[in-house]
Each structure stands twice: as C-alpha cells, then as structure tokens.
C-alpha positions as CSV (number, residue, x, y, z in Angstrom):
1,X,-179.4,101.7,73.4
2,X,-178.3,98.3,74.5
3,X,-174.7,99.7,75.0
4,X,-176.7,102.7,77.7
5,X,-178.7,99.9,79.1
6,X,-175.6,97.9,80.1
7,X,-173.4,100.9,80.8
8,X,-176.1,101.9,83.3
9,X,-176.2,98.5,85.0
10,X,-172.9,98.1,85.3
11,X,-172.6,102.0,87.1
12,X,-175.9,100.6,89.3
13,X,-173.9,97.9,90.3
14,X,-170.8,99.9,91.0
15,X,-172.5,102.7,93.0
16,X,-174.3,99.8,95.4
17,X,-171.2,97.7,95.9
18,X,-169.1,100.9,96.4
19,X,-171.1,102.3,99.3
20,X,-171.8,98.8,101.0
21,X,-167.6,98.8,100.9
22,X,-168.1,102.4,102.5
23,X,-170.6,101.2,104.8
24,X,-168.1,98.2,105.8
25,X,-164.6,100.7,106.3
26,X,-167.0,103.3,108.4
27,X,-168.5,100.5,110.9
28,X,-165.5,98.9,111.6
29,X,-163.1,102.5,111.8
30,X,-165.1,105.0,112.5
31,X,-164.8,106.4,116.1
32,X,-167.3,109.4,116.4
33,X,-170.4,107.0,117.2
34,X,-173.0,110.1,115.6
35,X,-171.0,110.3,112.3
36,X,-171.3,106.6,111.9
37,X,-175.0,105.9,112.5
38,X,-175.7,108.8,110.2
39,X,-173.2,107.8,107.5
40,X,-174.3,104.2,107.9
41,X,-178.3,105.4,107.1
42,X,-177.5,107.3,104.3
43,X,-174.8,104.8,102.5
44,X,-177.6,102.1,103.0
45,X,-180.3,104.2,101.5
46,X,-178.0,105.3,97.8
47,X,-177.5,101.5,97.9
48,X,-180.9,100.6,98.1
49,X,-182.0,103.5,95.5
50,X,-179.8,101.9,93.5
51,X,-181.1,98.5,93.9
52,X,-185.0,99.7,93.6
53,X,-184.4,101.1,90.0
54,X,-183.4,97.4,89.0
55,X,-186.3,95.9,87.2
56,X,-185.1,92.5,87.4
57,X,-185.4,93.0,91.7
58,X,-188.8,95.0,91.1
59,X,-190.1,91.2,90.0
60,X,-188.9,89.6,93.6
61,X,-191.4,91.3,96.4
62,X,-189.2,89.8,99.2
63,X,-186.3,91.8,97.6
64,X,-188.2,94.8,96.2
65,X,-189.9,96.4,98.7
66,X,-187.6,96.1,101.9
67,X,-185.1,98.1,99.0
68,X,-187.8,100.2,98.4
69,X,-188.4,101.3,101.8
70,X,-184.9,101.8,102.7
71,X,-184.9,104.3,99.3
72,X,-187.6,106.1,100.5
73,X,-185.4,107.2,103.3
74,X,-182.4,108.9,101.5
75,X,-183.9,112.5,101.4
76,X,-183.7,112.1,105.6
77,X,-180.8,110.3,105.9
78,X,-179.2,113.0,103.7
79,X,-180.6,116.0,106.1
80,X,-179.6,114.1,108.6
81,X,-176.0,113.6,107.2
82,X,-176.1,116.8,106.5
83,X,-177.0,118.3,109.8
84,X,-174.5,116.6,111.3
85,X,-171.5,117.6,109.0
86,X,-172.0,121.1,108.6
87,X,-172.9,122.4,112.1
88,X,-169.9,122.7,114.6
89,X,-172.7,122.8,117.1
90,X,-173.8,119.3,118.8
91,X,-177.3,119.3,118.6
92,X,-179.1,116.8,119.5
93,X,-182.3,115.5,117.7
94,X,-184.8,115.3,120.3
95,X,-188.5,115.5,119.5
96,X,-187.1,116.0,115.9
97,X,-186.5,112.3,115.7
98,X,-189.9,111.3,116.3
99,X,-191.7,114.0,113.8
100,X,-188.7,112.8,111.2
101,X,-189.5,108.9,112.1
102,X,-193.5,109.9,111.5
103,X,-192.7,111.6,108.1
104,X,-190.6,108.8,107.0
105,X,-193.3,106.1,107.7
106,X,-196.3,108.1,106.1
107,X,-194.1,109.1,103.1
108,X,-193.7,105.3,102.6
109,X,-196.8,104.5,103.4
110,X,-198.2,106.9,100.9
111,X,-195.5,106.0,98.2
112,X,-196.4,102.1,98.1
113,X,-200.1,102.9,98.4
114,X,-199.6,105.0,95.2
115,X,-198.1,102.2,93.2
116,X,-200.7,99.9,94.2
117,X,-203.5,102.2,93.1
118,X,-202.1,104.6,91.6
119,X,-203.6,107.7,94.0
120,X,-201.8,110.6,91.9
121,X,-202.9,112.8,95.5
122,X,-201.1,110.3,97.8
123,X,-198.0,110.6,95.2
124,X,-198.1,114.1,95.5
125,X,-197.9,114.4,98.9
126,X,-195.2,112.1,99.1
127,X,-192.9,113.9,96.8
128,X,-193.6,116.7,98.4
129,X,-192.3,115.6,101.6
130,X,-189.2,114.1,100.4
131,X,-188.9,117.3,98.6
132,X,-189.1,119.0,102.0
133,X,-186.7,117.2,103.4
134,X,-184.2,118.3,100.5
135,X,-185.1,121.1,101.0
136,X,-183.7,121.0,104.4
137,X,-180.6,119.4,103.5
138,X,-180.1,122.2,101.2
139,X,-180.2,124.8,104.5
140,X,-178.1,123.2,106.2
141,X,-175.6,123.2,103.2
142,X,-175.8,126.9,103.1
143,X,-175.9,127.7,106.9
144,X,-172.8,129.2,107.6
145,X,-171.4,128.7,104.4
146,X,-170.1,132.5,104.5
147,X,-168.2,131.8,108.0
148,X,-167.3,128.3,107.5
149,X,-163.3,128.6,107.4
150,X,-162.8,125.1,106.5
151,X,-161.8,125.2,102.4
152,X,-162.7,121.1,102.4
153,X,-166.0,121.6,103.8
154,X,-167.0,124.5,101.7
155,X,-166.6,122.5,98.7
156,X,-168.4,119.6,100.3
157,X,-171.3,121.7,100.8
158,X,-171.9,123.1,97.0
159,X,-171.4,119.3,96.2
160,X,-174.7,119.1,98.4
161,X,-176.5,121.2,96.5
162,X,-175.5,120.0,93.4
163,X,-176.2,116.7,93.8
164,X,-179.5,117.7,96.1
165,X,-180.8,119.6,92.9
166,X,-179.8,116.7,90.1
167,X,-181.4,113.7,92.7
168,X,-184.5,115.9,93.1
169,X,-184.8,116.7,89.2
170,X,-184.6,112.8,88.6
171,X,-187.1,111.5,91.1
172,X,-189.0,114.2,89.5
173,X,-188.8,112.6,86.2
174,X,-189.3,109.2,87.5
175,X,-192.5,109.9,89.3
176,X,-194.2,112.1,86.7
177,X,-192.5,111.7,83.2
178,X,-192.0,108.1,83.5
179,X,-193.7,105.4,84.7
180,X,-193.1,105.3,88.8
181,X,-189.6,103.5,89.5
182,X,-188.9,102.9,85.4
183,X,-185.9,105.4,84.8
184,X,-184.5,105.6,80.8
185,X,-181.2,104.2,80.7
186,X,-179.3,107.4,80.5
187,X,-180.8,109.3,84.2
188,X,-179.5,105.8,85.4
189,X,-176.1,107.0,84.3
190,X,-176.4,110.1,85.7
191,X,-178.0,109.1,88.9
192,X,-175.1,106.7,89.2
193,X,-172.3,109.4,88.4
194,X,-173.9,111.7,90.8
195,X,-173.9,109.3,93.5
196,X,-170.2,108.3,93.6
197,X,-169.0,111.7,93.1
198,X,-170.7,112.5,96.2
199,X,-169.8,109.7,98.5
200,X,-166.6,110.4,97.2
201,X,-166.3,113.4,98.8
202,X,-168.0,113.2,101.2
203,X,-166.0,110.3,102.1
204,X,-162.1,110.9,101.6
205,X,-161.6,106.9,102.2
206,X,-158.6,105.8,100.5
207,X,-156.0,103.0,101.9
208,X,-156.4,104.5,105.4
209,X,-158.9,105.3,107.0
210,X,-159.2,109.3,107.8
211,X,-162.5,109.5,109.2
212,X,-165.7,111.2,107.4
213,X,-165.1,114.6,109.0
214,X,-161.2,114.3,108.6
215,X,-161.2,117.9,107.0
216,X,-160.0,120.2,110.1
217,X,-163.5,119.7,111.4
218,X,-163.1,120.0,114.9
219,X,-165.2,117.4,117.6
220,X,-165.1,119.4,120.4
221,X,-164.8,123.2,119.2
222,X,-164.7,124.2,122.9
223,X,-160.9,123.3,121.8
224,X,-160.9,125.8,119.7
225,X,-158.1,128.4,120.2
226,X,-156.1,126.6,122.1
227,X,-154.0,126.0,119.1
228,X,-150.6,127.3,118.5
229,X,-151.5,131.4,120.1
230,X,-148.4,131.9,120.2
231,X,-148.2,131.9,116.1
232,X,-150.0,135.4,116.6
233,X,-146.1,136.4,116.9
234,X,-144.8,135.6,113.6
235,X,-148.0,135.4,111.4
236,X,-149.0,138.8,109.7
237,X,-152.2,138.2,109.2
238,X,-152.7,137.1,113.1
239,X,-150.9,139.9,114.2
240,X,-153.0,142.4,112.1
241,X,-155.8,140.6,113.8
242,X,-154.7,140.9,116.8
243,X,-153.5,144.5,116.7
244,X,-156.9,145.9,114.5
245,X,-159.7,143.4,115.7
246,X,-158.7,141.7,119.5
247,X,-157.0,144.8,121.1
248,X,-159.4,147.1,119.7
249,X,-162.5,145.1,120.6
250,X,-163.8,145.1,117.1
251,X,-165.2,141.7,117.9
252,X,-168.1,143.5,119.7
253,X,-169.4,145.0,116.6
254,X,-173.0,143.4,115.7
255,X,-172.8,142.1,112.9
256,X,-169.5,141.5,112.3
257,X,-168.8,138.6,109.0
258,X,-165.2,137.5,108.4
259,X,-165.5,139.7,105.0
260,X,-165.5,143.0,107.3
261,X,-162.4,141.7,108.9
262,X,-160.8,141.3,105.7
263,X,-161.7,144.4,104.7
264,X,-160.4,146.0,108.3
265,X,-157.1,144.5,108.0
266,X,-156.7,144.7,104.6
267,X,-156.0,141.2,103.8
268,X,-157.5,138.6,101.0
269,X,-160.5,137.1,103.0
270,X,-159.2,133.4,101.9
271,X,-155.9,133.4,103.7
272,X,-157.5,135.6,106.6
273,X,-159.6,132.2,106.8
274,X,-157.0,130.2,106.6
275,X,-155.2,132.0,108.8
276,X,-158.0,131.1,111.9
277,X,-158.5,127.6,110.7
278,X,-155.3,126.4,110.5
279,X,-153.3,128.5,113.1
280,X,-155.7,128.7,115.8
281,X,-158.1,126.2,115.4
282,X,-161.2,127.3,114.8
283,X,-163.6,125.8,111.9
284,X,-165.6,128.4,111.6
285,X,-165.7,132.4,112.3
286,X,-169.0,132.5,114.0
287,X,-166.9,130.5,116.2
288,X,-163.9,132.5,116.6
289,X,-166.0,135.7,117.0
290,X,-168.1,133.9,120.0
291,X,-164.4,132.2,122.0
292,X,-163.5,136.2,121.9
293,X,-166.9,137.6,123.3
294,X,-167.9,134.9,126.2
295,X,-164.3,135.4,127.5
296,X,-165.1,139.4,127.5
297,X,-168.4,138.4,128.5
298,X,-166.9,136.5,131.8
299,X,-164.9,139.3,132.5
300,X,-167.4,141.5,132.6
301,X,-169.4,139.2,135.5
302,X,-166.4,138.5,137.3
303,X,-165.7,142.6,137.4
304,X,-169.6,143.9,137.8
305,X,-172.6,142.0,139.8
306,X,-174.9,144.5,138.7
307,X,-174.2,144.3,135.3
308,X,-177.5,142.7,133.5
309,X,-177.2,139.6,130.9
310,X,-178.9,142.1,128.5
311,X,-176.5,144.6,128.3
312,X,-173.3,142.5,128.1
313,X,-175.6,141.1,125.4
314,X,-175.7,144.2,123.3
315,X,-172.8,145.6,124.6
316,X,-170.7,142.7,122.6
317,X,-172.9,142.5,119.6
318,X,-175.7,140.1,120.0
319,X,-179.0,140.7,118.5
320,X,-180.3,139.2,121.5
321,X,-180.1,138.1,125.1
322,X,-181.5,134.7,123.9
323,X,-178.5,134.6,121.2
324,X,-176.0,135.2,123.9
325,X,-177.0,132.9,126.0
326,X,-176.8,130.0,123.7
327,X,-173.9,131.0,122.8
328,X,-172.7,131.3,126.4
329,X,-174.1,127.8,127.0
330,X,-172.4,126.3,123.7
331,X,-168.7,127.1,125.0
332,X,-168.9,127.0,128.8
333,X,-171.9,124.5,129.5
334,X,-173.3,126.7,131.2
335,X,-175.5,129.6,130.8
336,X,-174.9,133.3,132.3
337,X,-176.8,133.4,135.3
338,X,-175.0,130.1,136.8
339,X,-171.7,130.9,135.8
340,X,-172.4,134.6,137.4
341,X,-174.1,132.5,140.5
342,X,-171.0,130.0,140.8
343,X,-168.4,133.2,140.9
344,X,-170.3,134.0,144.5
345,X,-168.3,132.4,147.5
C-alpha cells in the first residue's frame, strides 16, 4: 500500500507539473488565439483536479478551494476543447457562453454546498451536470467521425471517449463509493495515466513547437482545394474521382458518405481519404462534398434568375434549403440570396 500511495503521488505530481509546462509552451507559441484560451482552460483545470485529490492541500482552504473550483470546470473546458478541435466549422459561442458560465457557477455552487452539508440532492444534480457536459464532449468526438479525413484526428477523438468514459467512471466512484474528494490510491494511478496519455495527444509538443491542431487541420478550410489540383493528373485515386464522382455529378446525390465513394470507385476508403486530405486539402469529406456543390450551386445562379434556392437545394443533395444555406454561407460568407443579388449590375 505505501508503495501505491507514493507511486500515486508522485504520478499526481507529474500530471500537474506536466500540463502547467503545457500551459507555459501553448501561451507563449501558440498563434491561433481560440485554440489557446481553450487549451489554457482545460490544462489549468487536469492541474487543479490533480491538485484537489491531494489531502495534504484539502487541509489549506486558501489552497483547496480556488483548486477545487477550477476542478469543477474540466468537464466544460473539455467540451469546449473539444468543440473547438473537432469542428472545421468556426462557430462561435454566443449565448452558449453565458448558459455554459451559469452551469459552471451553480454546479460549483452546488458541489461545495454538498460537502459542507452533505445534501446527497444537491450532489446529484451536480454530477449530473458535469455528466452532461461529458456527455457533450463525447458528441462532439463522434460528429463527423465517419467523414473526418484526418487519420491524426480520428485517433484523437476515440482517445476522447476513452478517457471521457474512465474520468466519468472515477468521479463516479469518488462521489458515491468513497468519501467525496478521498480517491484509493490506485484510481489515483489511473486518473494520473489517463490524464497524460491524453494531453499527450492531444498535444504533440515535443522540442518544437507544432501547434495543438498541427495534424492537417486546416484554419481557414475556405482554403480547401486549392491544394495541388493539378495532382488529379497523376494520382489514380483522384483521377477515378474525378472521372466517376466530379464529371459525373455524383456529388449531388443526397446522402452521399465517403464509404459510397469508395465503393463507386472501387478503392480502399482509407487511401481514398487520404487521397482528399493530403492531395487537395480538405480535412474532412463533408467538406470536399460542399467546395463541389456551392461552386455548382453558383453556377446555377449565375446561369438561371428564376431558379429558386429550394430547388438548387434538392437538386444537389441537401435535405434542406436551411442546410444549403449554411453551407452556402460557411464557404462564401455569404448566403444565396446576396450572392444571387450582387451578380445583378
């Protein structure tokens, strides 16, 4: 046991030390200023989970519950990681950051009420909503995990929900097999190992500095496809592409998944993905299948003013005029009806 105890302590202090030297190389490199407010909140909240597990802190108050609060926010710093990671989209939060800032401070609020007087309804609502919010960051993992073409990212996103599913079973045990914040030795261990396999991956930070999405992750993927066309050429695979899927307008199917253009060229769906990623640029086929229809789609204003936004939207493959049109937006900035208004002279 003593040999657990100090094997755990020493992994604690490891893991916080570890991602404050993360936090450090991330502030002081990192150029994207999103990815580094949202790496910096969830680095500082594994530290602090860390540190709040620490018995000898949980006897200092001025050290104990500033750690503890910052804890309390990993589940929504890790949607919020999350979110930003896996989307190629930019979304901005909006009136999400206010109804995430509200959960935050009442799951808090509720958690340190709990330990004071032991309210087993206040703790269950609090686990519950940082449950939620795995929950969440669990979505976001799988969102697009079937189109994402980037191999790197993939991975990082069944890491996710691995390490999602093992943090949620421990705070499980914490807060209802064991006494609140009083962990056995050994969930220590794992709770440590789990942590810097993550942030290991999820931050390829070795003697240079990369950058957290330095994976083929694209920051503008309005650049998409502007990479090396002429490749169609002299790659098979883009030439089969181009020949059963572009020429023939299969890209207006509804429904259309990267698996049925495998299938429709005959290739291995893995180097068909590569093939898109790495060749032209795109980071995911969702992506790749929208660059192809909103440049059909502009043609089709430019050649028709009494064409409707509906049926271009069905006529290449969108369930819906709304879908289209947030597509539209998302590569052209603007949406259908101004870009068909700004074509009049």
């Amino acid at each position: 046991m003593p040999v657990l105890l100090e094997l755990s302590n020493f992994l604690r202090l490891f893991t916080v030390a570890y991602s404050l030297w993360l936090l450090w190389v991330i502030l002081k490199n990192e150029k994207n200023a999103v990815t580094k407010r949202y790496s910096a909140l969830l680095l500082i909240s594994v530290a602090a989970f860390m540190g709040t597990y620490w018995k000898e802190l949980q006897s200092i108050p001025i050290l104990f519950f500033p750690l503890f609060i910052l804890s309390v926010g990993l589940p929504f710093a890790f949607y919020l990681f999350a979110r930003h990671i896996f989307s190629d989209e930019k979304r901005p939060l909006g009136n999400l950051s206010y109804i995430l800032g509200g959960l935050y401070l009442l799951t808090a609020s509720l958690y340190l009420i709990t330990f004071q007087y032991r309210y087993q309804l206040f703790l269950d609502i609090a686990f519950s909503l940082s449950t939620l919010l795995l929950i969440m960051a669990s979505y976001e993992a799988l969102s697009n995990f079937k189109s994402d073409l980037i191999n790197a990212r993939r991975i990082k996103r069944v890491i996710a929900i691995v390490a999602i599913t093992i943090f949620g079973m421990i705070t499980l045990f914490s807060f209802y097999a064991y006494e609140p914040l009083s962990l056995p030795p050994i969930l220590i261990i794992v709770a440590a190992m789990i942590h810097l396999l993550s942030l290991r991956i999820f931050f390829p930070i070795a003697v240079s500095y990369t950058g957290v999405l330095a994976d083929g992750h694209l920051e503008d993927p309005a650049k998409a496809g502007e990479f090396l066309i002429d490749e169609t050429e002299n790659d098979p695979i883009l030439k089969k592409i181009n020949t059963a899927f572009i020429l023939t307008k299969k890209y207006r199917l509804e429904g259309m998944t990267i698996t049925k253009l495998s299938h429709l060229i005959h290739e291995k769906e893995y180097l068909v993905r590569k093939a898109i990623n790495i060749k032209l640029g795109f980071s995911n086929f969702n992506q790749f299948l929208n660059h192809h229809r909103i440049e059909a789609a502009k043609q089709m204003l430019q050649e028709n003013d009494d064409v409707t936004m509906q049926e271009i939207a069905y006529e290449l493959g969108y369930s819906s005029p709304s879908a289209f049109n947030r597509a539209f937006k998302s590569l052209t900035g603007s949406t259908p009806s101004l870009y068909k208004q700004s074509l009049k002279p």
